[in-house]
N, C-alpha and C positions, 0 to 999 in steps of 0.2 A: 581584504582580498583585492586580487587586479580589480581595473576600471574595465573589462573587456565584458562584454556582452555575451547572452546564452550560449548564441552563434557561433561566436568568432572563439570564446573558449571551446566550443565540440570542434572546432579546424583547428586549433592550435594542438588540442589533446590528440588530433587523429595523426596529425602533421609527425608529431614527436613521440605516438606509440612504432610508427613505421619508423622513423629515424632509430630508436635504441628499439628495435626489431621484437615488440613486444606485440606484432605484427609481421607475418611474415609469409609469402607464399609459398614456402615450404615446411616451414617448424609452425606456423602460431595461424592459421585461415582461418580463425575465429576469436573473437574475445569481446567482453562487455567492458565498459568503464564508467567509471560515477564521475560527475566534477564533483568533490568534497568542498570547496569554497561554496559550487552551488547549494548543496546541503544545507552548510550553516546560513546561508543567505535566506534559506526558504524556513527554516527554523526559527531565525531572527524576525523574520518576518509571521509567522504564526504565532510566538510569545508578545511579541509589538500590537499583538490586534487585538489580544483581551488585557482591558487596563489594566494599571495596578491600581490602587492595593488588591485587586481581588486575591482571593487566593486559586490558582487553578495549578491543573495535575494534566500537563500535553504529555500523554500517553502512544508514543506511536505503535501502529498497528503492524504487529513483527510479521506478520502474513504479507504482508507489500516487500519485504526484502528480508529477510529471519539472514544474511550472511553474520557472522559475529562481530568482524572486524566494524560492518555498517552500523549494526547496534552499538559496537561502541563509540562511533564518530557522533552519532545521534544523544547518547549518555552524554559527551564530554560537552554536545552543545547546549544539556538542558529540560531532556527529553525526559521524560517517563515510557515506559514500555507495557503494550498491550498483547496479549496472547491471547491462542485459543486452544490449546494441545499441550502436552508434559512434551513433547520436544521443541515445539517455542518458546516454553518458559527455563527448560534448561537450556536454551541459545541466551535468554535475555541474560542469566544466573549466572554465566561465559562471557557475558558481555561487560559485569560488574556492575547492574542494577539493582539499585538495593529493592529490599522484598514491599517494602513500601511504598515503591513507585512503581511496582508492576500491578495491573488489572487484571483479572482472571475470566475471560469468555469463552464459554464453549457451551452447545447445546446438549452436551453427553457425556459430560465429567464421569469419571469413576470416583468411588469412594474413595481407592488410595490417591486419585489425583487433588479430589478435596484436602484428603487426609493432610495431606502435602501443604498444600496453600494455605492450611491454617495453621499448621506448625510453624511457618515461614512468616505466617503475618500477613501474605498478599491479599489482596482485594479481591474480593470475588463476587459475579455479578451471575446470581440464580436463575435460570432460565426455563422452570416450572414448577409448578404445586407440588411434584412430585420430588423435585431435587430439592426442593426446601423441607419437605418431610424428611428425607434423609438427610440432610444439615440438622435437624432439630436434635438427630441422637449424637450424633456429633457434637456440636455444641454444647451438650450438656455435662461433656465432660472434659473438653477442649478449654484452655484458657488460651486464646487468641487474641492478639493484637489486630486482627485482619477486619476490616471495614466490609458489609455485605449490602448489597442492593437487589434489586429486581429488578431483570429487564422487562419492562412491560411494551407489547405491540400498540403501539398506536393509531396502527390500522387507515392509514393517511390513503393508502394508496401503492400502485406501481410508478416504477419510473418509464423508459423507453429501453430498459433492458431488464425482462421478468427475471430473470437469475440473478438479477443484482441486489433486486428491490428485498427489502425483510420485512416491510410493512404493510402488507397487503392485509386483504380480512383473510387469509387461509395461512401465512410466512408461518415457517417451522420454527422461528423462533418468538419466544418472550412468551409472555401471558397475555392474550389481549383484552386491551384493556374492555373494550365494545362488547365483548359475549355476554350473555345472559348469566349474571348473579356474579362475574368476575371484577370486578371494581367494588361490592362487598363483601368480596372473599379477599381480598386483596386487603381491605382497608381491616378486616380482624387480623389478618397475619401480620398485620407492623404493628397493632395495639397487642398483639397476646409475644410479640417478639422485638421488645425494645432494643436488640444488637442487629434489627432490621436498619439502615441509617443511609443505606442510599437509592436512588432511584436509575434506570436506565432504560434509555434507547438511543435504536438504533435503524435511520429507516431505510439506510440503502450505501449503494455508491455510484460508480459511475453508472450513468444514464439519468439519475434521482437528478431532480431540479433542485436548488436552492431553496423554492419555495418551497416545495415538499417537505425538503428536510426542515426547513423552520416551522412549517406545521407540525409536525412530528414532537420537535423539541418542546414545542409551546404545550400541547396533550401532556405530555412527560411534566415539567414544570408545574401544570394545573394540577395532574395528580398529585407530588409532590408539596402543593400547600395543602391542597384534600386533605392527606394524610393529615399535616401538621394541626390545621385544624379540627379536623375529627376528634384527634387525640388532648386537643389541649395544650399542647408542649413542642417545642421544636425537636422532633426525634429525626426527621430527616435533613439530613444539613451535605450533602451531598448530589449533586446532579451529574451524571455521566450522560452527556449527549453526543456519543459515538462520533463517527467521524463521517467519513464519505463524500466529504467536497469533489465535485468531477472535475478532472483534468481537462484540457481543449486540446485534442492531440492534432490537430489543422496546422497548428503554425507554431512560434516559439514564445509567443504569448504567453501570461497565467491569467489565467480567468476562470469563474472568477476568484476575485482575492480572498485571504483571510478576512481583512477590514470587510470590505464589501459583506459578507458574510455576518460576521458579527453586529455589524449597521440593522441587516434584516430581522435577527432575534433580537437585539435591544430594542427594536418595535413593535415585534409579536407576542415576546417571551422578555416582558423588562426583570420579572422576577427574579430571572435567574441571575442578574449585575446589581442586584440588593445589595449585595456582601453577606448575605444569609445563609449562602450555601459554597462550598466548595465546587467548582466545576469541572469535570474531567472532558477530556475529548481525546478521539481514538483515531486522528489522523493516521490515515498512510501511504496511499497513491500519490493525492496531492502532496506529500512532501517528497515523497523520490522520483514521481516518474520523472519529469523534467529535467533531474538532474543526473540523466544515465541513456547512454544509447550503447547500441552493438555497431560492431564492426567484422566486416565477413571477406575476403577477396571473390574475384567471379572466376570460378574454373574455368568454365565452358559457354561459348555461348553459340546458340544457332537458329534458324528461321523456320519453324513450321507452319503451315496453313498463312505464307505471309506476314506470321507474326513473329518480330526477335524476341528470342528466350534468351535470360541469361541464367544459367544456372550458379547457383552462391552455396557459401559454406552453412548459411543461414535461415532455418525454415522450420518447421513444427516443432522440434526439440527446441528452441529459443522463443518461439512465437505461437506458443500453443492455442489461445485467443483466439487470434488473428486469424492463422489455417484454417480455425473451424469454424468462427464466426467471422467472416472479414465484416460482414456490414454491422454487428456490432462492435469490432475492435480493429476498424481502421488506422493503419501504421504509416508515415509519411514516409519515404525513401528518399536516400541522398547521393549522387552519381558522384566519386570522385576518381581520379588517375590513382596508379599507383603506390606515388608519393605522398598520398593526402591531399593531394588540391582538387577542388572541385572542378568539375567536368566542365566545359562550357560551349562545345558542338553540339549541333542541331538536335533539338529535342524531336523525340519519336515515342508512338505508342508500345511499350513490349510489357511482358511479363515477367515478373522476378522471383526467378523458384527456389526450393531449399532443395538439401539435399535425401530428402527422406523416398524411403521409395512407396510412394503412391501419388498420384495423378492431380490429389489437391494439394499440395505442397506446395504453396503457392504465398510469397509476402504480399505480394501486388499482383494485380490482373490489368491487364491492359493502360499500364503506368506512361502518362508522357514524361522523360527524360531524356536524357544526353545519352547517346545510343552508347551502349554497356561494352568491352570489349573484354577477353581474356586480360587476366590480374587485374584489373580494375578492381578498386573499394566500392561496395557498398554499406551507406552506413544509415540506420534503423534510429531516430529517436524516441526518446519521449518515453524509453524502456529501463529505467530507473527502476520501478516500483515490479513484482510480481515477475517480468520477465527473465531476471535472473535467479529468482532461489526457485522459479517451479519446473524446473526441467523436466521434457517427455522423453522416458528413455529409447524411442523408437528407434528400431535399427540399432540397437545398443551404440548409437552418437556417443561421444563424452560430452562433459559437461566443459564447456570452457572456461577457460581462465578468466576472471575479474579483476582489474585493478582502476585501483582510486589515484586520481588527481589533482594536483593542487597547481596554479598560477600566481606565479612572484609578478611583483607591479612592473619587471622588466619584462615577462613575458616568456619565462624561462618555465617550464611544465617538469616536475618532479611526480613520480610512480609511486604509488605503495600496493602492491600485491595483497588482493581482499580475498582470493580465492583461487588457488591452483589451478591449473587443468586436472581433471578426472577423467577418465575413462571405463567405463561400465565394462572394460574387460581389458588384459594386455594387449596392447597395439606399438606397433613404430612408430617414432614421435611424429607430428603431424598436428595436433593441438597443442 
């Protein structure tokens, strides 16, 4: 891939969507874009942090971007694919993953969706007593290739954002492990179910610390030789230790890293780099947000209460998060002209609104920046992951266009169109 940096590829990409007008203040005021070298960079760099020979299964988590074309960029660089819904798994199944590299989670499977994933072989990771009861009559007449586990809670804790964390003592998911008589109820279901064979968790994402999440895996891990030696035999030979490395959305840093990461369990949790067991993980944030920002023009701008508003094409429908929670999904803003160049007159305090009609519609609140004029870019990093596949359809917005980008070591930026404009009703062009 170029030698150019996070940075200076999100200028060159923004530079050269407004030059071949895939950007436009009449046809195109909105659109997302991925760096795909970024991608592979950060894929490369996830497969590079667990040694070899282990054997492991990086599963990305299709809920951080489900577009098809990115699943397939993700496939081609080596990925496995995680789901949690019969229409992320038929995105991953569109994306040409085979059934053996996709994970199956979800707190509320139906029978036909089970029925599904063992016809196909996929992995699937049980998410109570009671969906393993219903796997039992299944199974008894299923001949499956498909590998089964239990997510169990681990009950570690919250992070600094309760919607995120899954591992609390109350989290709606897994078995935990900590209740009263659940860790030997647990330990007869894998003796009386030897196609019991993996173990899983999963204890958060963004906000969860590092530490957290390696306590978490370390619980998981222990139970997993429990099992093994309860039983006498190695029936478990599989560890899925979810994903959920948090991103630093501050600046264009990663941190922290894969390595970094894997340094932490190979100290808490050395079990799991035996070569004893197969290990999955269920990256997704951390491998796209970084590698995707939006870009919006600014209609309108004007002074209320003393404060400059710029109003943009970009706001709740792209930044759903953000509007509702800014102070936990703080988004950096980027001031640039027209042309793609960055802004570089006197910074000032203003606000930067979307287009949605209500009063929080809000990307930033009293933002210091390069004072915002009519047409002006504003451009939104670090919204790779989540910010493009979950669109609010408020105000019935359309969904903007997505396209991926690649940089030759000349510096020369080629397109590939990951997602149309949509529009939630007929409109004059305009997206």
């Amino acid at each position: 891939m170029s030698g150019f940096d996070r940075a200076e590829r999100r200028g060159r990409i923004l530079r050269a969507a407004v030059q071949q007008e895939l950007l436009d203040p009449e046809a195109a005021v909105l659109a997302g874009f991925i760096d795909l070298d970024g991608v592979h960079e950060t894929v490369t760099s996830l497969r590079g942090a667990f040694p070899d020979p282990l054997p492991v299964l990086h599963a990305f988590a299709a809920k951080a971007n489900c577009l098809v074309p990115v699943l397939e960029e993700l496939r081609v660089s080596g990925m496995g694919c995680e789901v949690a819904s019969a229409g992320e798994l038929a995105r991953a199944l569109e994306a040409g993953f085979a059934p053996e590299r996709i994970v199956f989670d979800s707190p509320a499977k139906t029978r036909a969706e089970l029925a599904r994933a063992l016809g196909l072989g996929i992995a699937v990771n049980v998410d109570s007593f009671q969906e393993l009861a219903r796997l039992d009559g299944m199974w008894a007449t299923a001949r499956s290739d498909s590998r089964i586990g239990v997510r169990v809670n681990p009950q570690v804790g919250a992070g600094s954002i309760t919607a995120m964390s899954t591992a609390t003592a109350t989290s709606k998911f897994g078995i935990p492990l900590e209740d009263e008589g659940n860790r030997e109820r647990l330990l007869r279901a894998y003796r009386d179910r030897p196609w019991l064979t993996r173990v899983h968790a999963h204890v958060g994402s963004q906000g969860c610390p590092p530490g957290l999440m390696v306590r978490g895996v370390a619980r998981a891990v222990e139970f997993a030789e429990e099992v093994n030696d309860h039983l006498g035999r190695r029936q478990v030979t599989g560890i899925d230790i979810g994903g959920g490395l948090p991103v630093d959305f501050t600046g264009d840093q990663t941190g922290p890293g894969f390595d970094t990461y894997v340094d932490h369990l190979r100290e808490h949790a050395p079990a799991l780099f035996s070569g004893a067991y197969e290990i999955i993980t269920e990256f997704g944030r951390s491998v796209m947000a970084k590698n995707g920002f939006i870009a919006a023009y600014v209609e309108y701008t004007k002074t209320v209460g003393g404060r400059p508003i710029a109003i943009t094409h970009a706001g709740a429908q792209v930044a759903t998060r953000t509007v509702f929670a800014p102070e936990a999904w703080p988004l950096r803003v980027e001031a640039h002209d027209a042309d793609g160049r960055p802004k570089r007159s006197r910074a000032v305090a203003q606000d930067i609104a979307g287009p949605c009609c209500f009063g929080g519609d809000l990307l930033a609140r009293d933002r210091t920046l390069p004072l915002l004029h009519e047409g002006d870019l504003v451009v939104v990093p670090d919204t790779g992951a989540y910010y493009f596949s979950t669109h609010f359809h408020y105000n019935s917005l359309p969904e903007p266009a997505v396209h991926g980008a690649r940089i030759d070591a000349d510096g020369r930026v080629t397109f590939r169109l990951l997602r149309p404009a949509r529009a939630a009703h007929p409109f004059p062009a305009g997206y």
